[in-house]
KEZAVEX-312920 format. One record per residue (C-alpha): residue number from 1; x, y, z. Coordinates in nm, 4 decimals, always signed. Each point is the difference from the previous one (the first is absolute). Example, Ala and Ser with C-alpha at 12.3 -4.5 7.8 and 13.67 -1.06 7.14 Angstrom:
KEZAVEX-312920
REC    k         X         Y         Z
REC    1   +1.2300   -0.4500   +0.7800
REC    2   +0.1370   +0.3440   -0.0660
This chain:
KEZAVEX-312920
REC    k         X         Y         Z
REC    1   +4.9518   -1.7463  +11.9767
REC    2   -0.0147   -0.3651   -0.1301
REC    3   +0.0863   -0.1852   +0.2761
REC    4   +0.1084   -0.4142   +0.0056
REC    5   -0.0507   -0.1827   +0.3472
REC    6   +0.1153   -0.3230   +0.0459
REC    7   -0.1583   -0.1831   +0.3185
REC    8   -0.3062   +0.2541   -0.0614
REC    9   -0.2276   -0.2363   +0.2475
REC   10   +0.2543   -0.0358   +0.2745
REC   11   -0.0298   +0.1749   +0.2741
REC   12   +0.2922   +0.2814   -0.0459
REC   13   -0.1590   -0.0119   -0.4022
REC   14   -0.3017   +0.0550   +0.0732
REC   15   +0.0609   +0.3067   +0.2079
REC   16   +0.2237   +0.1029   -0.3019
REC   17   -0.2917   -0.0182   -0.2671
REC   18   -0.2131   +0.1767   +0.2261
REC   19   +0.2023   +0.2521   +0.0793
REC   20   +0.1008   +0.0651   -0.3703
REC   21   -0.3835   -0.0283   -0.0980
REC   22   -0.0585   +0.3122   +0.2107
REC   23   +0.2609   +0.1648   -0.1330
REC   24   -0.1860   -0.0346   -0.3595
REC   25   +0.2746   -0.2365   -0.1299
REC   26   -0.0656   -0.2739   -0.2801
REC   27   +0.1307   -0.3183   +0.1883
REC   28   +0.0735   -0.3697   -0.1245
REC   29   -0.0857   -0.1991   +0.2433
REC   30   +0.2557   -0.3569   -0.0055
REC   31   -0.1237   -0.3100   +0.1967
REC   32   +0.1307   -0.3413   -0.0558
REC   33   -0.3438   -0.1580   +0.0868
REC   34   -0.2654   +0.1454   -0.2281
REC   35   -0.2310   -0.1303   +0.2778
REC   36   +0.1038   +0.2657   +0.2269
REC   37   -0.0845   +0.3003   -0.2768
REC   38   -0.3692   +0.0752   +0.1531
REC   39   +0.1317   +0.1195   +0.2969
REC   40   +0.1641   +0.2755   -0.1399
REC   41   -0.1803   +0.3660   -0.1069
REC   42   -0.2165   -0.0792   -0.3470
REC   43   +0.1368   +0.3127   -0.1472
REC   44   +0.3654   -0.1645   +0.0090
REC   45   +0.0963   -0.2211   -0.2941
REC   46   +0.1125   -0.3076   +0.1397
REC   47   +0.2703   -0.2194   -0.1624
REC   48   +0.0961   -0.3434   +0.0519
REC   49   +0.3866   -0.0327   +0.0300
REC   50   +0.3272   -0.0635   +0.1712
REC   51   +0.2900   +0.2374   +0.1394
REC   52   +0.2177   -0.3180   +0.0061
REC   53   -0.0246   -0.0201   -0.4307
REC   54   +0.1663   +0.2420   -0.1478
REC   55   -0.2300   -0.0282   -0.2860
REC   56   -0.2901   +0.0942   +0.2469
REC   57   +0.1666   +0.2931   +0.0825
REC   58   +0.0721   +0.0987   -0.3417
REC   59   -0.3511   -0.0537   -0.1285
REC   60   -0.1684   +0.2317   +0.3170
REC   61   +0.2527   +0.2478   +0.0243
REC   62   +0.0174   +0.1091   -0.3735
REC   63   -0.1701   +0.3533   -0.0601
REC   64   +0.0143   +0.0637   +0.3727
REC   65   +0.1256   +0.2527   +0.1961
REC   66   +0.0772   -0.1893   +0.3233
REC   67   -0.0196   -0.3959   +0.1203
REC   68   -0.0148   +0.0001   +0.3350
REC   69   +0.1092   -0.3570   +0.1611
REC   70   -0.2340   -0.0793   +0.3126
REC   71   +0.1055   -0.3747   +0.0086
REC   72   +0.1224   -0.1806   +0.2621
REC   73   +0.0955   -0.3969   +0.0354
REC   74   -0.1903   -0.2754   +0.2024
REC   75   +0.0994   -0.0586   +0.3095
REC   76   +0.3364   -0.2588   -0.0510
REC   77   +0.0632   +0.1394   -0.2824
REC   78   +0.1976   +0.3091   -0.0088
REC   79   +0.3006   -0.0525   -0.2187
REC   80   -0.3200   +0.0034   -0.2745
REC   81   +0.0308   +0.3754   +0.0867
REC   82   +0.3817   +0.0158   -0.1790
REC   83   -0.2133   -0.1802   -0.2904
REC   84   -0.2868   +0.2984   -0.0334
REC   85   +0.2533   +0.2546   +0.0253
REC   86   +0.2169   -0.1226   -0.2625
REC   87   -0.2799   -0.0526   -0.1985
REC   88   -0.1505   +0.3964   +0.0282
REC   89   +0.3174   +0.1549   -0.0577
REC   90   +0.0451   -0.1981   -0.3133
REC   91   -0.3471   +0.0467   -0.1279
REC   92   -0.0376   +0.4100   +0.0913
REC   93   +0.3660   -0.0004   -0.1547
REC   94   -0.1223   -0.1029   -0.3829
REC   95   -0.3250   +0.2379   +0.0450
REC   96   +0.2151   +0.3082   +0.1738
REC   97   -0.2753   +0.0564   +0.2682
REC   98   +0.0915   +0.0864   +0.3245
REC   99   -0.0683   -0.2408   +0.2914
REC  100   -0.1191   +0.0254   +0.3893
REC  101   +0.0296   -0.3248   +0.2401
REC  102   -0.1989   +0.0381   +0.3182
REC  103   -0.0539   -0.2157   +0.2734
């Protein structure tokens, strides 16, 4: 499976890539900060983006078979949240691939 995370380095991401890495899945891995792409698996391919633009979402979702949302807002600002979600749905919407929020 082909497999888009979004908040891959977080901590609930993480767990996600890792977990979908031992299931033998192909996984995207999304981080806003490039920076923060080492600490992921080297066998991931990691992607710099943002679940907030539907554009983003569009461009890492296309050819998949799942985006799974792993995002979550700073601290003071969780009406950003309404944002992201808007934002998935309208992206995974134009590529017709199913999506998973966790969190």
């Amino acid at each position: 499976m082909r497999i888009t995370v979004f908040g891959a380095a977080g901590n609930v991401g993480s767990r996600v890539v890792t977990e979908a890495l031992a299931r033998g899945h192909h996984v995207i891995a999304v981080v806003r900060d490039p920076a923060r792409g080492h600490t992921l698996p080297a066998v991931v391919e990691v992607r710099a983006g943002d679940a907030a633009h539907v554009a983003d979402v569009v461009e890492l979702s296309t050819g998949q078979d799942v985006v799974i949302s792993a995002t979550r807002p700073a601290p003071g600002r969780e009406p950003d949240l309404v944002t992201t979600t808007e934002a998935l749905l309208a992206g995974v919407v134009r590529t017709g691939v199913r999506l998973l929020l966790v969190g």
